[in-house]
C-alpha positions in Angstrom: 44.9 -85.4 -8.9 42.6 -82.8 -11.4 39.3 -82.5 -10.5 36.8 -82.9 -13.5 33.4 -81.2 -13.9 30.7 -82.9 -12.6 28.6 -81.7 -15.8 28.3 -78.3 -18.1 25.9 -76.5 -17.7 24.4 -74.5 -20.8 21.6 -72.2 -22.3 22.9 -68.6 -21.0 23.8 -66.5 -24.2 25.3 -63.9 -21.5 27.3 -64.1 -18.6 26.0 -65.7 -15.2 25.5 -62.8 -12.6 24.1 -65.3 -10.0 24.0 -68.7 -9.1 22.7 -71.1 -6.3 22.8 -75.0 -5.2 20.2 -76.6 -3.8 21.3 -80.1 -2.8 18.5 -81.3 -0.5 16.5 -80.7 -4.9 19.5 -81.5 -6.7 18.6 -78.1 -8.6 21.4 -75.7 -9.9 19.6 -72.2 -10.5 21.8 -69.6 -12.5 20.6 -65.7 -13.9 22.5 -64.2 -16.5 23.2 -60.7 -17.5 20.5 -60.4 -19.7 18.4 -63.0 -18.2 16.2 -65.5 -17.7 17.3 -67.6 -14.7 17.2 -71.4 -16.0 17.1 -74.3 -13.7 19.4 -77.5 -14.2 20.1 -80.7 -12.4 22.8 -81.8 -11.0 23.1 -83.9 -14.2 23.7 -80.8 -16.8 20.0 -81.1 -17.9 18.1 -78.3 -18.5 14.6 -78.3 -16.7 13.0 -75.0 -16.7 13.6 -71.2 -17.9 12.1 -69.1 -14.6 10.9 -65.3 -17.0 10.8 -62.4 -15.0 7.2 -60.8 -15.3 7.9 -58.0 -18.1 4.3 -56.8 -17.5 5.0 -55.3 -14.2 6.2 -52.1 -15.7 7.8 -52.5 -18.7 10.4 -54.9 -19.9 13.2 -53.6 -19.2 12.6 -54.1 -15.0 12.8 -58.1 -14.8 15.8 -58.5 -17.5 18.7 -58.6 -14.8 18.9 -60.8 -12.2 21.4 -60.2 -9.5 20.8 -62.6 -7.0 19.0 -66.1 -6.9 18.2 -68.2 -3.5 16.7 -71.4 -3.4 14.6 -73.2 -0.3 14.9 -77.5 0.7 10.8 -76.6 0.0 11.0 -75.7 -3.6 10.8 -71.6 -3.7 13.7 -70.1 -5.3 13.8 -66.0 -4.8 15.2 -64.0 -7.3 16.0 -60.4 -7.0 16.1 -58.3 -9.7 18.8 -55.1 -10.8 15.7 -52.8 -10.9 14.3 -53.7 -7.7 11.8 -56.6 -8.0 11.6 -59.4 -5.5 10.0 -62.5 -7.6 9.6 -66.2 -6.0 9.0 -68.6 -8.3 8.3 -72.8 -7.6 11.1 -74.9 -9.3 8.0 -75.9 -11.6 8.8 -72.4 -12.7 5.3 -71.0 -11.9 5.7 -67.1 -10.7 3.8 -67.2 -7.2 4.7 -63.7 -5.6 6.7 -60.1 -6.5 7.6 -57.1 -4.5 8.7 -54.0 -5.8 11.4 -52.6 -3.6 13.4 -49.5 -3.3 16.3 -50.1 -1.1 19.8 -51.1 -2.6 19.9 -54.7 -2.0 23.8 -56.7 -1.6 
């Protein structure tokens, strides 16, 4: 037997640098090289684009997402290349950053 895809998932114009499942949401969250992190169901569809906040200082420190978690409750955490911590709802509202300067793996 060959497994098939489930669905294909689109919208990055770069590669995917990080990537979480939340099953208990049905939510696929993905960052890509030179972001934003989008949100799609389980389906394929698109649901949200999650933008880093650019204003922080300057635009180059939310571009690059290198890792993404996602909560059963709805949060998804996204840390950033330059050191930025940003949670976000899956109704893609920002709710909290943290500015960090420990290498984070």
């Amino acid at each position: 037997d060959f497994a098939t895809p489930r669905a294909i998932l689109t919208g990055h114009d770069y590669e995917i640098t990080c990537a979480t499942i939340c099953a208990e949401l049905g939510l696929v969250i993905s960052g890509s090289k030179e972001g934003p992190c989008l949100i799609h169901s389980m389906n394929g569809d698109l649901l949200r684009t999650l933008e880093g906040p650019e204003t922080l200082k300057g635009p180059e420190n939310c571009l690059r997402p290198k890792l993404i978690q996602a909560s059963r409750e709805g949060h998804c955490v996204i840390y950033y290349e330059s050191g930025f911590f940003c949670v976000f709802s899956v109704n893609g509202r920002l709710q909290a950053t943290m500015e960090t300067d420990d290498k984070i793996k």
